[in-house]
C-alpha positions in Angstrom: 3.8 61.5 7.4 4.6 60.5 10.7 7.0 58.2 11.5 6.6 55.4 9.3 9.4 52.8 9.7 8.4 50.1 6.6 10.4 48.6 4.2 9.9 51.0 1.3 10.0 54.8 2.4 7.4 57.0 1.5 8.3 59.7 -0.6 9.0 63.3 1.5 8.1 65.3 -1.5 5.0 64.8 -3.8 5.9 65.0 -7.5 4.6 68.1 -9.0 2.8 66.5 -11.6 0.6 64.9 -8.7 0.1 68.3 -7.7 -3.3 68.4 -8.4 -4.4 65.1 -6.8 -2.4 66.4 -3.6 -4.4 69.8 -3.0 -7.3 67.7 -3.4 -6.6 65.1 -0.5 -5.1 68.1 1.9 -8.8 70.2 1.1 -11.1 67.1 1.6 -8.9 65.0 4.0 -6.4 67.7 5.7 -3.7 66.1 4.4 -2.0 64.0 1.4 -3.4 60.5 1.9 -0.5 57.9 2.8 -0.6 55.7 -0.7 0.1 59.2 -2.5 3.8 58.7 -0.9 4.5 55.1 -2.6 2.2 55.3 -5.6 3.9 58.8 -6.2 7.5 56.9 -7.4 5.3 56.0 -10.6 3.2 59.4 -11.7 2.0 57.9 -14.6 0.7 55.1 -13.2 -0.6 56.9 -10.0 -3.1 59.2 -12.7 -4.0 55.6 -14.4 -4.9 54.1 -11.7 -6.6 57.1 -10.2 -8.8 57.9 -13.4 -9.5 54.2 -13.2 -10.8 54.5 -9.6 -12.6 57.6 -10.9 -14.8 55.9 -13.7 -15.5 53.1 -11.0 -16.5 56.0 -8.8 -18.5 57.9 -11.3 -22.3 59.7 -10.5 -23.5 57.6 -13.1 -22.3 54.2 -12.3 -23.8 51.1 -12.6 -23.7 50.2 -9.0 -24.8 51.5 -6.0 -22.5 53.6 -4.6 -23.3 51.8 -1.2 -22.9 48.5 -2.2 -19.5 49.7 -3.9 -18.1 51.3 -0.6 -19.6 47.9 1.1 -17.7 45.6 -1.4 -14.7 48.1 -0.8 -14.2 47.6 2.2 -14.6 43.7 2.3 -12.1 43.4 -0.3 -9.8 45.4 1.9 -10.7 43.4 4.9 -9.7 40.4 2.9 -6.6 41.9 1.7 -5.0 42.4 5.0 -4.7 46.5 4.2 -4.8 48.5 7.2 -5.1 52.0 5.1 -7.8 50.7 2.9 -9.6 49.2 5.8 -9.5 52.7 7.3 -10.5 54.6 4.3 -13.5 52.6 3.0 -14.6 52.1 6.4 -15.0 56.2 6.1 -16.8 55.9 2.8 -19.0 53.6 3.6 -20.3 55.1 7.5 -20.8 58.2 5.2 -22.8 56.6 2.3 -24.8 54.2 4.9 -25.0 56.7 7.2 -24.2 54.7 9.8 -21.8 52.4 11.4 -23.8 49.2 11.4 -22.7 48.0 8.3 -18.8 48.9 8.8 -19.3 47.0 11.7 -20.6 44.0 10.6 -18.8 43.8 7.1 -16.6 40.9 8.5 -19.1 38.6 9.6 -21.4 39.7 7.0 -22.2 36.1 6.1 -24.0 36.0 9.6 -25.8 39.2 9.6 -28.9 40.1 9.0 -28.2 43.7 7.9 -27.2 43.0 4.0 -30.4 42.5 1.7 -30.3 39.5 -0.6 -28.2 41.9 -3.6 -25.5 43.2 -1.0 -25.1 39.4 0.4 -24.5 37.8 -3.1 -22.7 40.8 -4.0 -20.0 40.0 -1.0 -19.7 36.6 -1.9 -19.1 37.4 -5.5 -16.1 39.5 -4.0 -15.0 36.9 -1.4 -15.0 34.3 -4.3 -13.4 36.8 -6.6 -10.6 37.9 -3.9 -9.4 34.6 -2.9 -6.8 32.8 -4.5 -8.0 31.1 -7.5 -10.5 32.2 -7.1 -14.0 30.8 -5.9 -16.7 31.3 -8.1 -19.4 28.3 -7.7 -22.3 28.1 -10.1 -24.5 29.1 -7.4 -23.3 31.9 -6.6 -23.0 33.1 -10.4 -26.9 32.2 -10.6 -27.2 34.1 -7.4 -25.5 37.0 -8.7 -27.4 37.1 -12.1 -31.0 37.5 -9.8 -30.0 40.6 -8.7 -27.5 42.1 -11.2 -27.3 42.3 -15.2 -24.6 41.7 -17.2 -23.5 45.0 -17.6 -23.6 45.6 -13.8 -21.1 41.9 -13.1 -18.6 43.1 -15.2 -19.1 46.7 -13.1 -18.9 44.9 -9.9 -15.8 43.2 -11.1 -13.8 45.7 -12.6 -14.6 47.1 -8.9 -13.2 44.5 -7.0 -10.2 43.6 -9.4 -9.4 47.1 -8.3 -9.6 47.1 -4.9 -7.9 43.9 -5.1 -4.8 45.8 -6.8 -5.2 48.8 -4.7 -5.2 47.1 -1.1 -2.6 44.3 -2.1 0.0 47.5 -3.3 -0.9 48.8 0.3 -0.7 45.8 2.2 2.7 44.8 0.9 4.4 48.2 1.5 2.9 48.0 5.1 0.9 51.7 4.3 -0.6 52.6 7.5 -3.8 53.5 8.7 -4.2 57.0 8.7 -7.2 57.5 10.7 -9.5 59.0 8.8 -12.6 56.8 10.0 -13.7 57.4 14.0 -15.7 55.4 15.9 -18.7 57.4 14.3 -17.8 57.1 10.8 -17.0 60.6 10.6 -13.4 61.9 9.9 -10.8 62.8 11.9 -10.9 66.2 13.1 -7.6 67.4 11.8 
């Protein structure tokens, strides 16, 4: 890792029993992703947390996996976390296929990009990312036209963990590691 100066070291050496998640992240990424160095204290937790992100993740998930890059990356936005900004921002240019919606994530609640779903689907995450949250009977109504019950529960198991995710980042100051270009492509490495 290069020069990082925070608070909390990262680790220099992986734990071998994250062995396997490491040769993952150096094939698809070129190298062991920056969280791997602070999660990596706790290896138990680190393969909890990453099955958890797995489920969330799964082919056969109840949401889009579009709309769960999207909400993603909001909730890292919100969240202050400069690595999860970076790597969401990736997923989502890749699953979009495009940067418009990366780009207009921050504002979204003035842009005509997100269809009526995605929009109540970002406030949902807004209200369920601030602090208590914000969760108006509106927007619950709103949320039930688009989504079942099933599918809320889905969308907020997705943003509790992002929340956990990107506030762990945030407070350790993990850095971006540049995985997303200007393009939404990675990184040539």
């Amino acid at each position: 890792m290069k020069n990082h100066t925070g608070w909390v070291p990262p680790l220099a050496r992986i734990p071998i029993s994250l062995a396997p998640i490491a040769r993952m992240q150096k094939k698809h990424f070129g190298e062991v992703l920056y969280p791997t160095r602070w999660w990596g204290r706790m290896p138990g937790l680190f393969w909890l947390v990453a099955l958890f992100v797995g489920w969330l993740e799964r082919k056969k998930g109840r949401i889009d996996p579009t709309l769960r890059a999207l909400l993603m990356t909001r909730v890292s936005q919100q969240c202050c976390c400069a690595f999860c900004i970076d790597a969401n921002s990736l997923r989502l240019a890749q699953r979009a296929g495009a940067m418009d919606k990366v780009e207009a994530v921050a504002e979204w609640a003035d842009s005509e990009l997100f269809s009526p779903a995605e929009r109540a689907a970002l406030a949902y995450a807004d209200g369920v990312t601030a602090t208590p949250p914000k969760l108006d009977d509106a927007l619950k109504v709103e949320l039930q036209r688009h989504f079942g019950a099933e599918q809320i529960c889905e969308l907020t198991a997705l943003i509790s963990f992002q929340n956990l995710s990107a506030r762990f980042n945030a407070a350790l100051d993990i850095p971006s590691q540049g995985l997303c270009d200007a393009r939404g492509r990675p990184h040539a490495r």
